[in-house]
C-alpha positions in Angstrom: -16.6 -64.0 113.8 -13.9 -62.0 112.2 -12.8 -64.2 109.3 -12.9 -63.3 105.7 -15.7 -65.4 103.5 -12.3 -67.3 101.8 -10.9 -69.0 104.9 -14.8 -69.8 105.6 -15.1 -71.4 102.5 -11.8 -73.4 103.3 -13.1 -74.7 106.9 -16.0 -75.6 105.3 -14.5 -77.5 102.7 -11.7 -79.3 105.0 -14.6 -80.3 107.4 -17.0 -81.8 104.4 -13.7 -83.9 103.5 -13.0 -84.6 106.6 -13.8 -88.6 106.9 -15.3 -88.8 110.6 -17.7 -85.6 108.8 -20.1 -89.0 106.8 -22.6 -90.2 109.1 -22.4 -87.0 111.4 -23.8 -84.1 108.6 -26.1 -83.4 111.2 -23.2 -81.7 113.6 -21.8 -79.8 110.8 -22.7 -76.4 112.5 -21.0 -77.6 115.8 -18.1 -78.5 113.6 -17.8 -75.3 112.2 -18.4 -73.1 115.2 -15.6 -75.3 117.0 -13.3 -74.9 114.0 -13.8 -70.7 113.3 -13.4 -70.4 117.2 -10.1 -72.0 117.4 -9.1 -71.0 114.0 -9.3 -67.4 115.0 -5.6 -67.1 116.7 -4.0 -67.9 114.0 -5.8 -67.1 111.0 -4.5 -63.3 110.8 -0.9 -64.5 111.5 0.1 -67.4 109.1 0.6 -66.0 105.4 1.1 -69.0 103.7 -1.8 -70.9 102.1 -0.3 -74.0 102.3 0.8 -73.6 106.2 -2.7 -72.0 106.7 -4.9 -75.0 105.2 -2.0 -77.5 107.1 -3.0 -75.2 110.3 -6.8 -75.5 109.7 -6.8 -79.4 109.0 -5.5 -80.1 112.0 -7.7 -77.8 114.1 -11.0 -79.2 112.2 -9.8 -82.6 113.3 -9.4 -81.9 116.8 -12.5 -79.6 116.4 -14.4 -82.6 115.0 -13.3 -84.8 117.7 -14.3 -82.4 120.6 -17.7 -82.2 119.6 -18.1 -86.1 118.8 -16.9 -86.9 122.2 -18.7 -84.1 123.8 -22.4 -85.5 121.9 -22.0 -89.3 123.3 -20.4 -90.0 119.5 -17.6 -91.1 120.3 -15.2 -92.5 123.0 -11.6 -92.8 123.3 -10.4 -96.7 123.2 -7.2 -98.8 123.7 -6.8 -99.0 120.1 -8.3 -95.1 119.3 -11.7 -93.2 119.0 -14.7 -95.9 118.3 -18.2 -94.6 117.8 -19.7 -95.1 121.2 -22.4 -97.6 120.2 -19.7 -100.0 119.1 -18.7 -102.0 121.6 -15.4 -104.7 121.3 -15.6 -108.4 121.6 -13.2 -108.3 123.9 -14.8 -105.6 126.4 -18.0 -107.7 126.6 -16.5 -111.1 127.3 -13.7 -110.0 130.1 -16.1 -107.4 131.5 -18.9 -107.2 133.3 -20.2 -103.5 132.4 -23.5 -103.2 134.2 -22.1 -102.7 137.8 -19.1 -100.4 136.7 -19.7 -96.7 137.2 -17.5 -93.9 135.7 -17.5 -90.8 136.3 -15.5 -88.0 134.6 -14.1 -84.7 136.0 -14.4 -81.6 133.8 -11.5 -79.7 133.3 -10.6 -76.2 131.2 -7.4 -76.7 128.9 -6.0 -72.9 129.4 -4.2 -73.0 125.8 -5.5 -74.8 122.8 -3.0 -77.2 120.8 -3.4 -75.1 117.6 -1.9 -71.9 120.0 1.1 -74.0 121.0 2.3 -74.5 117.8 1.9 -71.1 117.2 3.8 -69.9 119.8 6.2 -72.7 119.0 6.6 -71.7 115.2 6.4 -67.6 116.7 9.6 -68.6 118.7 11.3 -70.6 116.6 11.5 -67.5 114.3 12.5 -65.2 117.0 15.6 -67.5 117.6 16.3 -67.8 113.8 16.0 -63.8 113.3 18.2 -63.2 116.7 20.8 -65.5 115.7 21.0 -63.7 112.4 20.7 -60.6 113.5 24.1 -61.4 115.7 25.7 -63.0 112.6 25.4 -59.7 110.7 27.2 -57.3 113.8 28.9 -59.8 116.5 30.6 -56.6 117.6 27.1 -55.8 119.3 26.7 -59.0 121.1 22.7 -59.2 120.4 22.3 -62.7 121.6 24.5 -62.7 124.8 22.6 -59.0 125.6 19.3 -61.3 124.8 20.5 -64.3 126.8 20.9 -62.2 129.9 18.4 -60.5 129.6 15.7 -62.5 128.6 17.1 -66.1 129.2 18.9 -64.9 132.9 16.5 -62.4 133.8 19.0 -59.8 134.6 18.5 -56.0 134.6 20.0 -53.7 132.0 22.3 -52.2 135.0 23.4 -55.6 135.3 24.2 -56.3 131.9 26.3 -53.1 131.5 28.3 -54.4 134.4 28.7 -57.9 132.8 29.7 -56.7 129.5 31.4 -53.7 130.2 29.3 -51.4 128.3 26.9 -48.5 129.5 23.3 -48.7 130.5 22.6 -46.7 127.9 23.9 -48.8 125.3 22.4 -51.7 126.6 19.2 -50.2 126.6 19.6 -49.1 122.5 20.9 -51.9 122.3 17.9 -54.3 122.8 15.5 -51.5 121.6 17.0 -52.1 118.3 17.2 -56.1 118.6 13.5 -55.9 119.5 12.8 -53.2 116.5 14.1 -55.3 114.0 12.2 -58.7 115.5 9.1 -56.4 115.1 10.0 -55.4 111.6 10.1 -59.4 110.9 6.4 -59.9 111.4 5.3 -57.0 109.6 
């Protein structure tokens, strides 16, 4: 794993305080190996310690949860996540468990909760920056040359066409847009 010692120490930490952590010491490897693994995408790319340890709490939750359900520890209720050798009051007397069989399919989530609000937090300061950017020279027409673009899907040729300006310039146009977005995250 490619993280520095310091964020290491602060996973650890998070998961110790973490309160489904007591009574479950003996995962604490599997809760750490699920937390660096989906820590790793965003690690490198929030800069704030605050949003960063916000960021990691969340993902040592959901880490911690994975690997509960995945050991037979835990299983999802009406009311939540109960330890899987309770059982409710309720369940027992309205139920008759011992000839109910349940089987689960297995299935691969393609993007991880902790990239999503990533990406969400990534785009949200795209817009922000674009919208700025447009604010500063409306004369260039940044956003509508993004909206089509981007948003419509059109070509550059067609673009020229729409606004009345040359290919050219449509094409330094959004060079520059896309520049200065780069410059952002830098």
């Amino acid at each position: 794993m490619d993280l520095a010692q310091d964020k290491l120490e602060l996973i650890e930490k998070i998961i110790r305080n973490d309160k489904k952590f007591s009574n479950n010491e003996d995962l604490f490897d599997d809760f750490f190996n699920e937390t660096c693994k989906r820590s790793l995408g965003i690690v490198n790319i929030v800069t704030s310690d605050v949003a960063l340890e916000a960021y990691l709490k969340k993902i040592a939750t959901t880490s911690i949860l994975n690997v509960l359900k995945d050991s037979g520890r835990l299983r999802r209720t009406r009311t939540g996540y109960t330890q899987s050798n309770e059982v409710s009051v309720d369940d027992i007397v309205s139920n008759n468990y011992a000839e109910v069989k349940i089987s689960y399919n297995n299935f691969n989530i393609e993007i991880s909760p902790e990239e999503i609000a990533v990406k969400k937090d990534t785009i949200k300061h795209i817009a922000s920056l674009i919208y700025k950017i447009d604010e500063e020279d409306p004369n260039k027409k940044y956003l509508q040359i993004y909206k089509l673009r981007y948003d419509n899907g059109m070509t550059q040729k067609e673009i020229s066409e729409e606004l009345g300006l040359s290919q050219s310039e449509v094409s330094k146009r959004l060079f520059k847009l896309m520049k200065k977005v780069k410059e952002s995250f830098n």
